[in-house]
C-alpha positions in Angstrom: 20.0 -9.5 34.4 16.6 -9.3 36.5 16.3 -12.1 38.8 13.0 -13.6 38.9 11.3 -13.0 42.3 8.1 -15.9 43.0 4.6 -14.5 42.5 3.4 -14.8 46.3 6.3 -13.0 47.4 5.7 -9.5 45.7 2.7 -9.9 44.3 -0.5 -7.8 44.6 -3.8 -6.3 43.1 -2.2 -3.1 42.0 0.7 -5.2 40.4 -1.3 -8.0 38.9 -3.7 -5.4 37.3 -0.7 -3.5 35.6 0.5 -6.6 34.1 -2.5 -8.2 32.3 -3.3 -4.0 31.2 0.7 -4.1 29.7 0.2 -7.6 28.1 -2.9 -6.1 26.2 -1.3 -3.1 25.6 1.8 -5.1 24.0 -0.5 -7.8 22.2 -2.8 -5.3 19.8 0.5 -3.1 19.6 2.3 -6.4 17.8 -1.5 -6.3 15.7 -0.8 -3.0 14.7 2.7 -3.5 13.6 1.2 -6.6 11.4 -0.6 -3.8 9.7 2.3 -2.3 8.1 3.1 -6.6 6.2 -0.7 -5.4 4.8 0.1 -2.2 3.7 3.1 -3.3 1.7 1.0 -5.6 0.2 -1.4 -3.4 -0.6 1.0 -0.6 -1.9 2.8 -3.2 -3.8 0.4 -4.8 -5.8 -1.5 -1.5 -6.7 2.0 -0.4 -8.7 3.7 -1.2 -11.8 6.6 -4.5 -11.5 9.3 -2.5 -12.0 8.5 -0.9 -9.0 7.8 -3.4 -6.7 10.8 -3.1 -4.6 10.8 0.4 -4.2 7.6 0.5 -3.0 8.6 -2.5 -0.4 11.9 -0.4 0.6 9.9 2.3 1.8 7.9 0.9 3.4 10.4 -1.3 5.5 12.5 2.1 5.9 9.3 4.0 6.9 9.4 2.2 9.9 13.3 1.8 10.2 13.5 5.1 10.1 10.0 6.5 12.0 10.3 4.2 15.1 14.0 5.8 16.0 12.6 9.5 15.0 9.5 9.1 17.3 11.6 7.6 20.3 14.3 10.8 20.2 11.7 13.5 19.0 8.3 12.9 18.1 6.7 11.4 21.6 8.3 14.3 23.1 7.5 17.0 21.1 4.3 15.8 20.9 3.5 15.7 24.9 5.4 19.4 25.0 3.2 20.7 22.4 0.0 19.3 23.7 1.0 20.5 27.8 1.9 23.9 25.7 -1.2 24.5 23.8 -3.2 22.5 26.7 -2.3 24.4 29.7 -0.8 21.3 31.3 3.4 20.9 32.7 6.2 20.0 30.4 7.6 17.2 30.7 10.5 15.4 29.1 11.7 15.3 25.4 13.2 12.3 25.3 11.5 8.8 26.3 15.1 7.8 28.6 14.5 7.6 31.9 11.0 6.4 31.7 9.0 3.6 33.3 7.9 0.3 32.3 4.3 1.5 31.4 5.9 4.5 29.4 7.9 2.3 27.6 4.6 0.2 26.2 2.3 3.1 26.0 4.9 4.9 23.7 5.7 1.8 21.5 1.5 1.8 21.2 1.8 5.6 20.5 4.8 4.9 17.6 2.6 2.2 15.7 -0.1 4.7 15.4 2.9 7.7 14.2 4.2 4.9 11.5 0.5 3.8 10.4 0.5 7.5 9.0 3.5 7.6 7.6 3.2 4.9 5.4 0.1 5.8 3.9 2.1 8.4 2.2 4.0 6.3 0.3 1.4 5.0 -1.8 0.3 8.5 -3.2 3.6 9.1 -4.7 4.7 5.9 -5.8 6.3 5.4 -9.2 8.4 8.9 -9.4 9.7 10.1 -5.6 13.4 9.4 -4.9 13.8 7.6 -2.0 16.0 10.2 -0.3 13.1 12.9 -0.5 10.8 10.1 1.0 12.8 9.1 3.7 13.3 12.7 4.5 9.8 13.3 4.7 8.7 10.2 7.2 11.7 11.6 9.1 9.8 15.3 9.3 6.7 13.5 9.6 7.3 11.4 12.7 9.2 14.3 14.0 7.2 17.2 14.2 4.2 17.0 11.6 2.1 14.2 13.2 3.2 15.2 16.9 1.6 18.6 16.7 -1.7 16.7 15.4 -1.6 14.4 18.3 -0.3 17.1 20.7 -3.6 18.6 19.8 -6.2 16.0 19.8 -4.3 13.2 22.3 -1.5 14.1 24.5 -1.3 16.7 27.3 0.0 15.9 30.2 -1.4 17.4 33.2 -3.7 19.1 31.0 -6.7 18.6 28.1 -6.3 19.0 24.6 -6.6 22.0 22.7 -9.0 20.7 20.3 -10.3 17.9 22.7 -10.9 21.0 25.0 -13.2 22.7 22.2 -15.1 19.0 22.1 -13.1 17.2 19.2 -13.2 13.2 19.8 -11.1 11.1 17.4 -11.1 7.4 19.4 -8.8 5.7 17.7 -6.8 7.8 14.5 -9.9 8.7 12.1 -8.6 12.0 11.6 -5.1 11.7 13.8 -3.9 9.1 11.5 -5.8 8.2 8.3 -6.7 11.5 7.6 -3.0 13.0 7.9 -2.2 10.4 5.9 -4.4 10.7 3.9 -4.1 14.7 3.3 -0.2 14.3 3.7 -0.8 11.6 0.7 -2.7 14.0 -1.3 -0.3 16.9 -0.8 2.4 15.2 -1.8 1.3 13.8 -5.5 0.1 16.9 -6.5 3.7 18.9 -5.4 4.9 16.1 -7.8 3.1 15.8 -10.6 2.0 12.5 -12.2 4.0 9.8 -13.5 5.0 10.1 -16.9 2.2 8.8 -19.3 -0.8 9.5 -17.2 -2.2 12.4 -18.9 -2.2 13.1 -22.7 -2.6 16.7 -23.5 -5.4 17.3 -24.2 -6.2 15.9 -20.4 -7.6 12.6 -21.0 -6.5 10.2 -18.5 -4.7 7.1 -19.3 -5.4 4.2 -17.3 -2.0 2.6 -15.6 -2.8 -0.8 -13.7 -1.1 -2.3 -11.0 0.9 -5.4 -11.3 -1.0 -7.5 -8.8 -4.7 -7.6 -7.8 -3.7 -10.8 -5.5 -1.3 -8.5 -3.5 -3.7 -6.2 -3.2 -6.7 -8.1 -2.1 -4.5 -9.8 0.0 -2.6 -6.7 1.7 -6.3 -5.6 2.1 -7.6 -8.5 4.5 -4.0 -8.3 6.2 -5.1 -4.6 7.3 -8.9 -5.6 8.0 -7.3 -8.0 10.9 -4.6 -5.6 12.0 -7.2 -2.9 12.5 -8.8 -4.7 15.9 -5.6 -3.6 17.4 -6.6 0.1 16.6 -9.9 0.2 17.6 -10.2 -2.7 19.9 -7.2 -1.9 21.5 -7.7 1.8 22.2 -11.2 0.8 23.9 -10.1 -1.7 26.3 -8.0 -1.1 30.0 -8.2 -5.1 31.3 -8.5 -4.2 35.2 -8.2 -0.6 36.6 -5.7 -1.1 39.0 -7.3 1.6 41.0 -10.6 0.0 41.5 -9.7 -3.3 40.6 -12.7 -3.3 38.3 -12.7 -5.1 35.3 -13.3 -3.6 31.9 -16.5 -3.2 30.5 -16.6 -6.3 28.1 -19.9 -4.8 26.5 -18.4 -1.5 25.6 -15.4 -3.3 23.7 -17.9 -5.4 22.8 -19.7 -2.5 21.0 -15.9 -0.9 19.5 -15.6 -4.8 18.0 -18.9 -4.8 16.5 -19.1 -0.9 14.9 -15.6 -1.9 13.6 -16.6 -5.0 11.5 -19.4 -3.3 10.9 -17.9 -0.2 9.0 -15.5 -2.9 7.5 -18.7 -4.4 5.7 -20.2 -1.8 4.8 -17.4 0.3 3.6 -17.1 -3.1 0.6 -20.7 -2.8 0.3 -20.8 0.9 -0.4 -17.8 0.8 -3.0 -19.4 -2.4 -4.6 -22.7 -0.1 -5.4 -21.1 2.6 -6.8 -19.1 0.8 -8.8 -21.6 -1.0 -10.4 -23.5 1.8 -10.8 -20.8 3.9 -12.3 -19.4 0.9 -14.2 -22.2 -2.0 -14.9 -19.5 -4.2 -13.0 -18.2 -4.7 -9.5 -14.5 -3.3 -9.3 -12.4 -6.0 -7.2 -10.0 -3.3 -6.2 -12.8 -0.6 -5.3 -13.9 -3.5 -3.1 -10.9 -3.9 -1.3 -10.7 0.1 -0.7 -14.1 0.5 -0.1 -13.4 -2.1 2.8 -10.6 0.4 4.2 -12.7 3.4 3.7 -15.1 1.8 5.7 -13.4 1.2 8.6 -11.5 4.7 8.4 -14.8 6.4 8.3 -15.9 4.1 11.8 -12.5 4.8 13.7 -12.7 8.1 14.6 -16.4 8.1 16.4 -16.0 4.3 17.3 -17.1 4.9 20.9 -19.2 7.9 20.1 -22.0 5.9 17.2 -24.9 3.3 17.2 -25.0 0.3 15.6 -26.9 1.8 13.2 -24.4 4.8 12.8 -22.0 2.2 12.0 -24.2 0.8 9.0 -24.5 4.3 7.5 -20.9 5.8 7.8 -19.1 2.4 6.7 -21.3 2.6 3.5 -21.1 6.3 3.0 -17.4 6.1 3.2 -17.2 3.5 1.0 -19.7 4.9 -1.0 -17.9 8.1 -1.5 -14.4 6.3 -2.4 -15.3 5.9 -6.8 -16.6 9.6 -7.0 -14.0 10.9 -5.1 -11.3 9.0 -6.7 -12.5 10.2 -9.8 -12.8 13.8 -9.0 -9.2 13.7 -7.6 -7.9 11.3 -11.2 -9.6 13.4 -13.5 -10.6 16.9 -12.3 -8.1 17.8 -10.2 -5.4 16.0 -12.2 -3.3 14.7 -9.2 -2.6 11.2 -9.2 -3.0 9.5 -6.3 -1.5 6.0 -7.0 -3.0 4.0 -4.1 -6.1 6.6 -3.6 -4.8 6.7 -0.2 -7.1 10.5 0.0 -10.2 8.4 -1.0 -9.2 5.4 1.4 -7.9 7.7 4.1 -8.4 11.2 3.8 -12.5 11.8 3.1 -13.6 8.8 4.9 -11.8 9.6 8.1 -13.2 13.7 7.7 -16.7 11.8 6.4 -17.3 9.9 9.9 -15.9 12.2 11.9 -17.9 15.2 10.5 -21.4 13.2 10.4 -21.3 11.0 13.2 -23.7 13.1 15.5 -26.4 12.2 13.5 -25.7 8.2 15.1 -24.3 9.6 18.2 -24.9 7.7 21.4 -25.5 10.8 23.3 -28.2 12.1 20.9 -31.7 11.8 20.8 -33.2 8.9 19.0 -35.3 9.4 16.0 -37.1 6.2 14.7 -36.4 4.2 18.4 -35.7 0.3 18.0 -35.6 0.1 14.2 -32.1 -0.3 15.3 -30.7 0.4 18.8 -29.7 3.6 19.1 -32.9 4.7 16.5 -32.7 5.4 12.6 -31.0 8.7 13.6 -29.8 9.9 17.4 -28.6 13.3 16.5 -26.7 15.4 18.7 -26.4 18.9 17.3 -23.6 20.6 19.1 -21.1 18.3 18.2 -21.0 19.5 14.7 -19.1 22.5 15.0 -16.4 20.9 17.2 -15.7 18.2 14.7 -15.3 20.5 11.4 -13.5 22.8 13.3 -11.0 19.6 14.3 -11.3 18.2 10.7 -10.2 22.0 9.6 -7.2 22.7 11.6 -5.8 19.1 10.9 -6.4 19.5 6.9 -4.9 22.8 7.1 -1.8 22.2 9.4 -0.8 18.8 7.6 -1.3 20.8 3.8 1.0 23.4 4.6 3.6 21.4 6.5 3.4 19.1 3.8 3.5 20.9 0.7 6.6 23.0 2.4 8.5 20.2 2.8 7.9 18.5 -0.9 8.0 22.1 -2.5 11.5 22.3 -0.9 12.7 19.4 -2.7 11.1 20.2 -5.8 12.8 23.6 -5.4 16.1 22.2 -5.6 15.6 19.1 -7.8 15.4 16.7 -5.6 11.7 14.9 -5.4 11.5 13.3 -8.3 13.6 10.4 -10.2 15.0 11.5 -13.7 12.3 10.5 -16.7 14.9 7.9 -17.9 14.8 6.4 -14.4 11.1 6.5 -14.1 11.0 4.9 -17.5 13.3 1.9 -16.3 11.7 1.8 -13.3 12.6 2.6 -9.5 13.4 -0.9 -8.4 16.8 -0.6 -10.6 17.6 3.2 -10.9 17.1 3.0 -7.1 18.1 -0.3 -5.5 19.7 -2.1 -8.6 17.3 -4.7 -8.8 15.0 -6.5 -10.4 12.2 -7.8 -8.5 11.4 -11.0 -10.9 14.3 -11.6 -13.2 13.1 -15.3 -13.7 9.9 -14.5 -16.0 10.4 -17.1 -17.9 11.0 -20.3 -15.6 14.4 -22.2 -15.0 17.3 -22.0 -16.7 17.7 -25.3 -18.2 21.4 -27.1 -19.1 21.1 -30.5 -18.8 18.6 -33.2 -20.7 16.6 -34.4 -17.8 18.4 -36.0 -14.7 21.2 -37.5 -16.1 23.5 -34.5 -15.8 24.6 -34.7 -19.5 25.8 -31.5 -20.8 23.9 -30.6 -23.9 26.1 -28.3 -26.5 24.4 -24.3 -26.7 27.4 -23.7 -29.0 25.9 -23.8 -32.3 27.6 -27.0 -33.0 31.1 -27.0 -35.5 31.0 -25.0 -38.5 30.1 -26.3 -41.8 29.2 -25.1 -45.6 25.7 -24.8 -44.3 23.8 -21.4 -44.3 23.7 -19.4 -41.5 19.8 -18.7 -40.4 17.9 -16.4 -37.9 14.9 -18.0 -36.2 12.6 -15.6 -34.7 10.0 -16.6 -32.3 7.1 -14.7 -30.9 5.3 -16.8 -27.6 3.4 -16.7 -25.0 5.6 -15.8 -21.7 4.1 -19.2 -19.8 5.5 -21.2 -22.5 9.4 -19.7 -22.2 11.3 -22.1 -20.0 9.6 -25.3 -21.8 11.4 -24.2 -25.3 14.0 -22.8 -23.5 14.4 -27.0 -22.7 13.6 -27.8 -25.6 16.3 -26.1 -27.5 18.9 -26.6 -25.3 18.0 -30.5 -26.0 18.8 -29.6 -29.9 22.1 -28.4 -28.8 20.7 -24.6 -30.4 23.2 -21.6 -29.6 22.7 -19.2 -27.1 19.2 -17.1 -27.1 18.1 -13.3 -27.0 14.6 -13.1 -25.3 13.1 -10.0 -25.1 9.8 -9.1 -23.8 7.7 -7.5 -26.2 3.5 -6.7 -26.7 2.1 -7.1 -29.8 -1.3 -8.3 -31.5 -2.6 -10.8 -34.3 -5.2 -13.5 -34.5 -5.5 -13.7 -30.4 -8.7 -11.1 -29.2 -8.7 -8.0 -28.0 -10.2 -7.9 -24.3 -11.4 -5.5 -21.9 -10.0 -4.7 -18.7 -10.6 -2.4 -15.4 -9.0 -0.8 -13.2 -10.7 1.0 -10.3 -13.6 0.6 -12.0 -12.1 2.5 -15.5 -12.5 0.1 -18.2 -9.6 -0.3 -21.6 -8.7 -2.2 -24.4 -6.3 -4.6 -23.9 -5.4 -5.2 -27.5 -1.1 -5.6 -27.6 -0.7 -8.9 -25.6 2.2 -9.4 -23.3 4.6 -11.9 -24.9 7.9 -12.7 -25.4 10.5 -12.7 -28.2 12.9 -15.8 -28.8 16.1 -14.9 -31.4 18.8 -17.1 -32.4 21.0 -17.7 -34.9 22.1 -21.1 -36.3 25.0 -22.8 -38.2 25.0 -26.3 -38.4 22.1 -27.6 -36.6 19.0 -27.5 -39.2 16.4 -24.6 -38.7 13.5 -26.9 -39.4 14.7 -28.9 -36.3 14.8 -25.8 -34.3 11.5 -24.5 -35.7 9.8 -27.9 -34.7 11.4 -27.6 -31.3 10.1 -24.6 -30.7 6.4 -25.2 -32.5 6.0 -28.2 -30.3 7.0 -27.0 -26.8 5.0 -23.5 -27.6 1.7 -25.1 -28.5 -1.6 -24.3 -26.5 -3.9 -25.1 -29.0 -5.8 -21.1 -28.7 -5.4 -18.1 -30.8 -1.8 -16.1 -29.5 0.5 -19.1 -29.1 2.5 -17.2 -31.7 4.3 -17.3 -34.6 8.0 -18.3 -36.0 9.9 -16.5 -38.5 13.2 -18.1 -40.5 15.7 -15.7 -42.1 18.8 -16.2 -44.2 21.5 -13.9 -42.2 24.4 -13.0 -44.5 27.5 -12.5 -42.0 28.2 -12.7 -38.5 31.0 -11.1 -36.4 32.0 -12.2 -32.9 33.4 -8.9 -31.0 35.7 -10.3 -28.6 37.2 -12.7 -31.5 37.0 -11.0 -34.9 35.6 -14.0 -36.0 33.3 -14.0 -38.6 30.5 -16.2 -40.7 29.9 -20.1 -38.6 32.9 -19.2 -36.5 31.5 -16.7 -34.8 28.3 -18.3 -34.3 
């Protein structure tokens, strides 16, 4: 146990300085985490129910599983790598030993790692086994996004190899969205598409997502995480050399080009959407909002205000047409368009910013500061040769590791498992049995047990009642049968159409025919208790008043066996 020593005692500048830079280290490194409760949310709601809790596994084990890799290997390698490639000295593989300052700038180093590893698990959601995943974060935090740090971030004693050639990523543009991104990319179309996707002639079936709420609301959860990233990578409190404070007008400036992008990136998504649609697209929204800030990340530091206003709308602009190219073109589907989100808008602002550089030369001076344009020239090549080598290195690491596994059978869930879903061919659950509402035993609150036996036998006829309804209406007839003292029920969910009308839908701005209606199917069988009462019973609780409330259907049912008995006729029901 440390024993507290008082301030005046030990205190000094030096010391003082270290510990409000390590607080602010810590504090946007906890923001960062918070990212990964948006990305689940995000993930989550953009797939089908059944696999809800996949999706939510891997991400939990993505970190699990990233954050141990990255302490024993990945921080490491990477600072190996980049002294190797950099010219600077070796220094340790492990992170044992270290000091206090090592310890918080490598936990701020590891939530960057993770950020990229999870991106990949919305591109291949719906068909990857979670072994092959959690393989592939392990490979990922181990040696794939190292050597693309080693080259852009760490090198100790020493510069860069692609800083060196004049490469600037501030804060993960490329580093970390785009490897995702890419990574993401790679990884779906080693793959192939979930069953039901593409018919064969090559048309592509639209497959919504379960949740737009989760989405939307995974979506704002990132926006508010992502002033850890770019906030946080600008700001050093006091230098505890000169005792200067930071320059509050600079962070400033990586606060504003960051909310900036964020706007803009919704705006540009919005416009293409309705442009390619006639209707703004809630979920290219949402995107286009992460596409924005992606595109701002990389040249954060390095862009005007106005720079800011034209690469978070051309990176959200981009997001629809580039979704599209990937969904239909290239035939690769990317279930969370984490390439759109990710992948082009983090190559997109990093590639273009010198036209809004700081250092540039202002065109158009004080339309905005910084000019319409402030163009700096030779910091083209750098960038697209950074943006190159990154694509290149993550593709083929990438497509090794997920063409290994497809080699050997082992990327992708059987069809009958797909079919089911992952949440119970992988984890043996279901994440929402309830869909109808309570179960419901007892009239009211008096505790009374109310008979689901079928009552005792009689010379009556046995009859099947059949009941199509709406899913919102199951646990009130479920009550309300239970009160008749009806037997036991079969519900099944079922789709199906009639006198309720057809309506259109769209996702991602695709628009389809929602003609079968979700609803669900109500069977039982009764012996003594009248049908008419149960038909009543479950007319009455079932009524809306619209078209689709449903219909009920009576049958005569000629024999009935009970397998564990051998009874048959009213005995066995």
């Amino acid at each position: 146990m440390i024993e507290a020593v008082p301030l005046q005692e030990t205190a000094d500048l030096e010391s003082i300085a270290t510990g409000m830079n390590l607080m602010w280290a810590l504090t946007v490194t906890f923001l960062i985490f918070f990212m990964h409760a948006g990305f689940a949310m995000l993930e989550a709601g953009q797939v089908r129910s059944k696999n809800v809790a996949n999706q939510l596994t891997k991400n939990m084990l993505t970190w699990a599983v990233g954050i141990f890799v990255f302490f024993i290997i990945g921080m490491g390698l990477s600072n190996n790598v980049g002294a190797a490639l950099g010219g600077g000295e070796s220094s340790d593989w492990t992170m044992f030993g270290q000091e206090s300052f090592d310890w918080v700038m490598w936990l701020f180093s590891a939530v960057f790692a993770m950020t990229a590893a999870t991106i990949v698990s919305g591109a291949v959601a719906g068909r990857a086994k979670l072994r092959a995943y959690v393989t592939y974060t392990f490979l990922l935090a181990a040696v794939i996004y190292p050597v693309v740090a080693a080259m852009v971030w760490y090198a100790p004693e020493g510069t860069p190899i692609l800083a060196d050639l004049g490469f600037a990523d501030f804060a993960g543009g490329m580093v970390v969205h785009g490897v995702g991104g890419v990574a993401g990319l790679t990884a779906a179309w080693i793959l192939g598409a979930r069953m039901d996707k593409y018919n064969d002639d090559g048309s592509v079936n639209i497959i919504p997502g379960h949740s737009m709420t989760f989405a939307v609301l995974g979506t704002l959860i990132l926006c508010f995480g992502w002033f850890g990233f770019n906030v946080g990578t600008a700001a050093t409190v006091i230098n505890p050399e000169t005792f200067e404070l930071a320059d509050f007008d600079y962070v400033g400036s990586i606060a504003m080009v960051t909310s900036l992008g964020m706007g803009l990136g919704a705006l540009g998504a919005s416009s293409v959407s309705l442009f390619m649609n006639g209707k703004v697209d809630t979920l290219y929204v949402a995107n286009g909002m992460l596409a924005g800030l992606v595109g701002v990340t990389g040249p954060t530091d390095l862009i005007t205000p106005m720079g800011a206003i034209a690469i978070g709308f051309l990176a959200g602009a981009q997001l629809p047409i580039v979704f599209k190219f990937v969904d239909e073109t290239l035939k690769i589907d990317d279930v969370c368009a984490v390439f759109p989100v990710h992948g082009t808008a983090g190559m997109l602002g990093l590639i273009i910013y010198p036209l809004w550089s700081l250092e540039g030369s202002a065109i158009g001076g004080g339309v905005i500061a910084g000019g319409i344009l402030s163009i700096e020239a030779s910091a083209f090549a750098p960038q697209i040769i950074g943006v190159a080598v990154i694509t290149i290195w993550t593709v083929v690491a990438t497509a090794a590791v997920w063409g290994a596994f497809k080699a050997i059978g082992q990327a992708r869930v059987t069809p009958d498992h797909e079919r089911d879903g992952l949440d119970l061919a992988e984890h043996g659950v279901d994440t929402y049995p309830e869909f109808g509402g309570p179960d419901v035993a007892t009239d009211g609150g008096n505790d009374k047990i109310i008979r689901t036996d079928g009552g005792e036998p009689n010379d009556g006829e046995l009859k099947l009642i059949t009941a199509i309804i709406r899913p919102d209406r199951l646990g009130a007839v479920k009550k309300a049968l239970a009160e008749t003292g009806a037997p036991s029920l079969t519900v099944t969910n079922v789709s199906g159409r009639g006198s309720q009308p057809a309506k259109k839908g769209q996702w991602r701005g695709e628009e389809y025919t929602v003609d079968l209606h979700q609803k669900v199917k109500i069977e039982c069988v009764v012996a003594d208790i009248p049908a008419e009462e149960v038909v009543e019973a479950i007319g009455e609780s079932a009524n809306t008043g619209e078209p689709g409330d449903g219909k009920i259907f009576v049958l005569p049912v000629d024999d009935a066996y009970q397998v564990r008995t051998g009874n048959t006729g009213q005995d066995a029901v």
